[in-house]
DSSP file (Angstrom, degrees, kcal/mol; ACC not computed):
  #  RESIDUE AA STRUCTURE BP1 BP2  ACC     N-H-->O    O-->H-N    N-H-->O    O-->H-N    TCO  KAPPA ALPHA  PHI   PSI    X-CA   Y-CA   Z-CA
    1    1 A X              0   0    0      0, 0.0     2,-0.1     0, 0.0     5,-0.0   0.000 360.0 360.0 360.0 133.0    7.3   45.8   67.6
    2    2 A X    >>  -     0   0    0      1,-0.1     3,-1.8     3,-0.0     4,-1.2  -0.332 360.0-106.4 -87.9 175.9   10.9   44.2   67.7
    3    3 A X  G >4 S+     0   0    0      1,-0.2     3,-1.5     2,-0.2     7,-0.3   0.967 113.1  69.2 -53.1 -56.8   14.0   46.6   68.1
    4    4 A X  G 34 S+     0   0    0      1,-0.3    -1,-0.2     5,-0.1     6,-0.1   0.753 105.5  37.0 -57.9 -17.3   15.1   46.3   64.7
    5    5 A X  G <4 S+     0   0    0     -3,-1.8     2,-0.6     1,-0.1    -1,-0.3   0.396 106.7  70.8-122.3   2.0   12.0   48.3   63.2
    6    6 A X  S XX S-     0   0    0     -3,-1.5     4,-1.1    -4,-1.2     3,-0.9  -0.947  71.9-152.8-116.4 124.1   11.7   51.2   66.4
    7    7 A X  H >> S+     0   0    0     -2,-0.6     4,-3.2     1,-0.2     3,-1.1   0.946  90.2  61.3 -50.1 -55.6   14.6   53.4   66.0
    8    8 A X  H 3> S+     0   0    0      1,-0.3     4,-0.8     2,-0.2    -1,-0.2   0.714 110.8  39.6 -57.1 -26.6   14.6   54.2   69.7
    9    9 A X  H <4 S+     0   0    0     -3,-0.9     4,-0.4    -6,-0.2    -1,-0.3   0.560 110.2  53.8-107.7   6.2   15.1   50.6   70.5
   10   10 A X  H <X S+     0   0    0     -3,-1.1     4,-1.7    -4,-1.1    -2,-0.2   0.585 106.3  55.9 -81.7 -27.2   17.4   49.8   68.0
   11   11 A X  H >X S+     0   0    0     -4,-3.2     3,-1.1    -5,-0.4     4,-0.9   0.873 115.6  44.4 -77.4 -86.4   19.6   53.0   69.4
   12   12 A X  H 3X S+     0   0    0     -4,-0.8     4,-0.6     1,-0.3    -1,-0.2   0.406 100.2  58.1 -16.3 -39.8   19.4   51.1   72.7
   13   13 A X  H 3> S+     0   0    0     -4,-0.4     4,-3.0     1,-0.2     3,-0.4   0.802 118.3  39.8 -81.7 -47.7   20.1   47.7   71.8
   14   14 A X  H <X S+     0   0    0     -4,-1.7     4,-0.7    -3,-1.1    -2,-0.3   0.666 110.9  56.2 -90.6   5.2   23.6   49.3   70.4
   15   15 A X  H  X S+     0   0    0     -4,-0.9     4,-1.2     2,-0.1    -1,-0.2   0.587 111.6  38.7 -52.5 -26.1   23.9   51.3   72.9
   16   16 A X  H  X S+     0   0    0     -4,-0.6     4,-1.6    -3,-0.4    -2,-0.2   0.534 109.1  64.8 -61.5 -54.0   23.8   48.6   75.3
   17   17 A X  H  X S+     0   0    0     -4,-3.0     4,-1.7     2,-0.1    -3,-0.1   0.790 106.3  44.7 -68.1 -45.3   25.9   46.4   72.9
   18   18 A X  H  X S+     0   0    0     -4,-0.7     4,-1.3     2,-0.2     5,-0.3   0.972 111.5  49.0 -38.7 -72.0   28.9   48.9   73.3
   19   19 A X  H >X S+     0   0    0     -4,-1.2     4,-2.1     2,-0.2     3,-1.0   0.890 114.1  48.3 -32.4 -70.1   28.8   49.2   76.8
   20   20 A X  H 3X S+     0   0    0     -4,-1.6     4,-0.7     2,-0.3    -1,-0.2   0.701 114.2  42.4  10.6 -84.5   28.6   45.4   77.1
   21   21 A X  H 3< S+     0   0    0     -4,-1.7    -1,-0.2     2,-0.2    -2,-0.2   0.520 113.5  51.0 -60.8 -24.6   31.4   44.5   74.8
   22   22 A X  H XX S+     0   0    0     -4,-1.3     4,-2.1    -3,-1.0     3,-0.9   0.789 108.5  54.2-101.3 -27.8   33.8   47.3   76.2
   23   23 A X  H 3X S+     0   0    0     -4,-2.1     4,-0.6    -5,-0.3    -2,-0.2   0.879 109.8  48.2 -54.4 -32.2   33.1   46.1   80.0
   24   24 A X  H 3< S+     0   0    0     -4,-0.7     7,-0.3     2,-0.3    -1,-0.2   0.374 112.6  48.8-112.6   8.0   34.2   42.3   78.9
   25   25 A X  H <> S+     0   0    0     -3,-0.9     4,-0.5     2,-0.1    -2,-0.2   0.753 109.4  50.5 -79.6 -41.6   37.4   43.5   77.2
   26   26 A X  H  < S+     0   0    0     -4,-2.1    -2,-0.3     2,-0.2    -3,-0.1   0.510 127.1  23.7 -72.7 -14.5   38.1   45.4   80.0
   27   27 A X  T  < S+     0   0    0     -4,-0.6     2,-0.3    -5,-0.2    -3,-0.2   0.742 137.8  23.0 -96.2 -53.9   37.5   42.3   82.3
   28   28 A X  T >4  +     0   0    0     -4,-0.2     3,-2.0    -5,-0.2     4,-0.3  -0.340  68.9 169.8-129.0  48.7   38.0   39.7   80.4
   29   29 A X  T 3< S+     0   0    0     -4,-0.5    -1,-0.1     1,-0.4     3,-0.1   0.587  75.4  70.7 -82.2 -10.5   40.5   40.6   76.9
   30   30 A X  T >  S+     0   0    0      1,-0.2     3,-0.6    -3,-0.1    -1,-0.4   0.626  83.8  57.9 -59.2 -15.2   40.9   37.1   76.0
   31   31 A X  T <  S+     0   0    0     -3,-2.0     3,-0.4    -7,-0.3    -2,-0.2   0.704 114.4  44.4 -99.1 -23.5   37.5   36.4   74.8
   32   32 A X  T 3  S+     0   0    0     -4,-0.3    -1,-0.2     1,-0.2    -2,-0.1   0.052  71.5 113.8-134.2  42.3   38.0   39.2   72.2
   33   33 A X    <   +     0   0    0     -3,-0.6     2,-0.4     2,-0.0    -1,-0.2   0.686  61.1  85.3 -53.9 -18.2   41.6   38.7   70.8
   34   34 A X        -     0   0    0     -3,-0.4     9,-0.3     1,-0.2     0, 0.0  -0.856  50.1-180.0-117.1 141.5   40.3   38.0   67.4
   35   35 A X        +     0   0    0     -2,-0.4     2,-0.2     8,-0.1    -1,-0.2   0.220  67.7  74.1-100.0   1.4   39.5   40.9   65.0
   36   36 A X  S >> S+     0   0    0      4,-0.1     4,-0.6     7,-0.0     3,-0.5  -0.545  88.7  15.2-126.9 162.2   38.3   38.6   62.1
   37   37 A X  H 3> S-     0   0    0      1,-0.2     4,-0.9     2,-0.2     3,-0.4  -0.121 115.4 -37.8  88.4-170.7   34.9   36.8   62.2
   38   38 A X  H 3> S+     0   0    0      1,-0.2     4,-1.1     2,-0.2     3,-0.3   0.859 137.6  55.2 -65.4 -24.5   31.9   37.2   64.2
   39   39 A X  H <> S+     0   0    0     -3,-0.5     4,-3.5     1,-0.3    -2,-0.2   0.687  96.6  73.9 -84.9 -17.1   34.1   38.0   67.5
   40   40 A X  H  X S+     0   0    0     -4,-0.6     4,-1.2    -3,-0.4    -1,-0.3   0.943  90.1  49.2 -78.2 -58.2   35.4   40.5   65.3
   41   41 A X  H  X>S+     0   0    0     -4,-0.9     4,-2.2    -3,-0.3     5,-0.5   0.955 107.4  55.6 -34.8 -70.8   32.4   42.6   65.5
   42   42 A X  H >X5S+     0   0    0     -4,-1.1     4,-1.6     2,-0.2     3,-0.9   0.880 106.3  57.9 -45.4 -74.3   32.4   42.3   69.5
   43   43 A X  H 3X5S+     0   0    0     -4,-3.5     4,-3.7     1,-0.3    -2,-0.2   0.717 108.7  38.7 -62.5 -37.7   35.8   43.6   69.2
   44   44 A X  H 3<5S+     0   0    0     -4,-1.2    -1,-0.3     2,-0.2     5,-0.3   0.905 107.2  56.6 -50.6 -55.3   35.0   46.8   67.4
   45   45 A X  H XX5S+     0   0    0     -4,-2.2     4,-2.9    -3,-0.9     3,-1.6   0.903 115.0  47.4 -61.1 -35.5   31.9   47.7   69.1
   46   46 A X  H 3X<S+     0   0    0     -4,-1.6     4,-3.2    -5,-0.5     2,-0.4   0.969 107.0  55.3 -54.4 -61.8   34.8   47.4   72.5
   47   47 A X  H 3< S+     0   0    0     -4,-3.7     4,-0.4    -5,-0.3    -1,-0.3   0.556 112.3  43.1 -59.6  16.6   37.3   49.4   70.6
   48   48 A X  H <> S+     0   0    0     -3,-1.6     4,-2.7    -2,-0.4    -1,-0.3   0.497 108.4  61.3-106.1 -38.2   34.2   52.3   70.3
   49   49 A X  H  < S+     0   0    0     -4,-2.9     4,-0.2    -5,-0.3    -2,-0.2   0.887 112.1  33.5 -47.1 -42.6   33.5   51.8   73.5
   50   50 A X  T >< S+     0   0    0     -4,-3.2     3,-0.8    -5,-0.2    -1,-0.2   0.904 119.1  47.0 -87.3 -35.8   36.7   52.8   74.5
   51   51 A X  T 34 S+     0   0    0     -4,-0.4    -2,-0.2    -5,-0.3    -3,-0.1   0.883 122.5  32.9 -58.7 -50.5   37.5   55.3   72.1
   52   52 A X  T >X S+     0   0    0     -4,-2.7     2,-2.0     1,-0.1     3,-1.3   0.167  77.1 132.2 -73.0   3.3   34.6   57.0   72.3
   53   53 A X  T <4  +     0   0    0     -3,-0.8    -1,-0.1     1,-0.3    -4,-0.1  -0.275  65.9  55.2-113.6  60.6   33.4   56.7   75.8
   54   54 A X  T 3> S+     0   0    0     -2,-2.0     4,-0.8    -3,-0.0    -1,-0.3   0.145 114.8  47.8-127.0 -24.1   32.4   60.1   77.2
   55   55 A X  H <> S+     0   0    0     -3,-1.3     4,-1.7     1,-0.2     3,-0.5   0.935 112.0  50.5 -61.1 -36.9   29.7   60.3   73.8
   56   56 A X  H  X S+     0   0    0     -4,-1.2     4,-1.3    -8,-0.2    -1,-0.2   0.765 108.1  49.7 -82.5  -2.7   28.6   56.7   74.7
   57   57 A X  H  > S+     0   0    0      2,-0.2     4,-2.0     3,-0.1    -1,-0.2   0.593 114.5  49.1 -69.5 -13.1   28.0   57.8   78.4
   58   58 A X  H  X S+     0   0    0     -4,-0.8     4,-2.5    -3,-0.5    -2,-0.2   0.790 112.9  45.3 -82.5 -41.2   25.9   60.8   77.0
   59   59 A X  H  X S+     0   0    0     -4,-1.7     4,-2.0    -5,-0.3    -2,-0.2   0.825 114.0  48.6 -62.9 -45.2   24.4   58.7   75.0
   60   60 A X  H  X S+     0   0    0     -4,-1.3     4,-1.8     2,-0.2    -1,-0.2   0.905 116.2  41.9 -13.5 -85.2   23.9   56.3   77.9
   61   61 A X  H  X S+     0   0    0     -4,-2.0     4,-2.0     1,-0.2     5,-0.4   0.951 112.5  54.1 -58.3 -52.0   22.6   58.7   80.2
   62   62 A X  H >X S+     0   0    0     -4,-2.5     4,-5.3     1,-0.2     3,-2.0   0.886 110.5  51.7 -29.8 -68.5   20.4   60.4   77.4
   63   63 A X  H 3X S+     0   0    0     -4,-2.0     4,-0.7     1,-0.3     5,-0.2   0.710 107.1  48.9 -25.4 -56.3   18.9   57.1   76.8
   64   64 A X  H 3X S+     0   0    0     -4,-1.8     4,-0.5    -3,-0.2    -1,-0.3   0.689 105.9  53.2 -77.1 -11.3   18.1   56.4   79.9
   65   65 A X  H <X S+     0   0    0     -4,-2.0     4,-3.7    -3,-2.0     5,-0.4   0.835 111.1  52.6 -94.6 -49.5   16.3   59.9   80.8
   66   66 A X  H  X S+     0   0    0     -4,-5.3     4,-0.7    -5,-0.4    -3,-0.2   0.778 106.9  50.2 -68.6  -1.7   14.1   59.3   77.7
   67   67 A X  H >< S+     0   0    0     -4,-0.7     3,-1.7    -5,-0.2    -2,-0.2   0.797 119.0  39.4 -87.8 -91.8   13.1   55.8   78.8
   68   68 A X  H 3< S+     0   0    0     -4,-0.5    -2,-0.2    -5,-0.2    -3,-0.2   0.725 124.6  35.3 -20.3 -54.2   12.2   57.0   82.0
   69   69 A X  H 3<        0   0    0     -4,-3.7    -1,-0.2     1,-0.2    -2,-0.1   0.622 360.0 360.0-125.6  35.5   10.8   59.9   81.1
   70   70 A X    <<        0   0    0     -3,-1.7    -2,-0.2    -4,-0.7    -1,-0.2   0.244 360.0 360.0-101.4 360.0    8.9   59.1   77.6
């Protein structure tokens, strides 16, 4: 079954996709100057990353304790 149609791995693949995207702003914030477009999307999921980011480390962690132990 692909991601898009088990919830639990769709929550994952954007959980994953946050993380991701706010790690390579924070390294790298040239590749995601532009707010328009496809990159635009990378740039938002960073800017949640950052805004948000002791719910997406709960989320993280959560994630990872049900993979492990589900």
């Amino acid at each position: 079954m692909s991601a898009l149609f088990n919830f639990h791995s769709f929550l994952t693949v954007i959980l994953l996709g946050i993380c991701s995207c706010t790690y390579f702003k924070m390294q790298f914030p040239a590749i995601l100057d532009q707010k328009t477009g496809f990159r635009g999307f990378f740039w938002k999921a960073a800017g949640i990353g950052e805004r948000l980011s002791p719910w997406v480390a709960a989320g993280c962690f959560m994630m990872g304790v049900s993979i492990i132990f589900f």
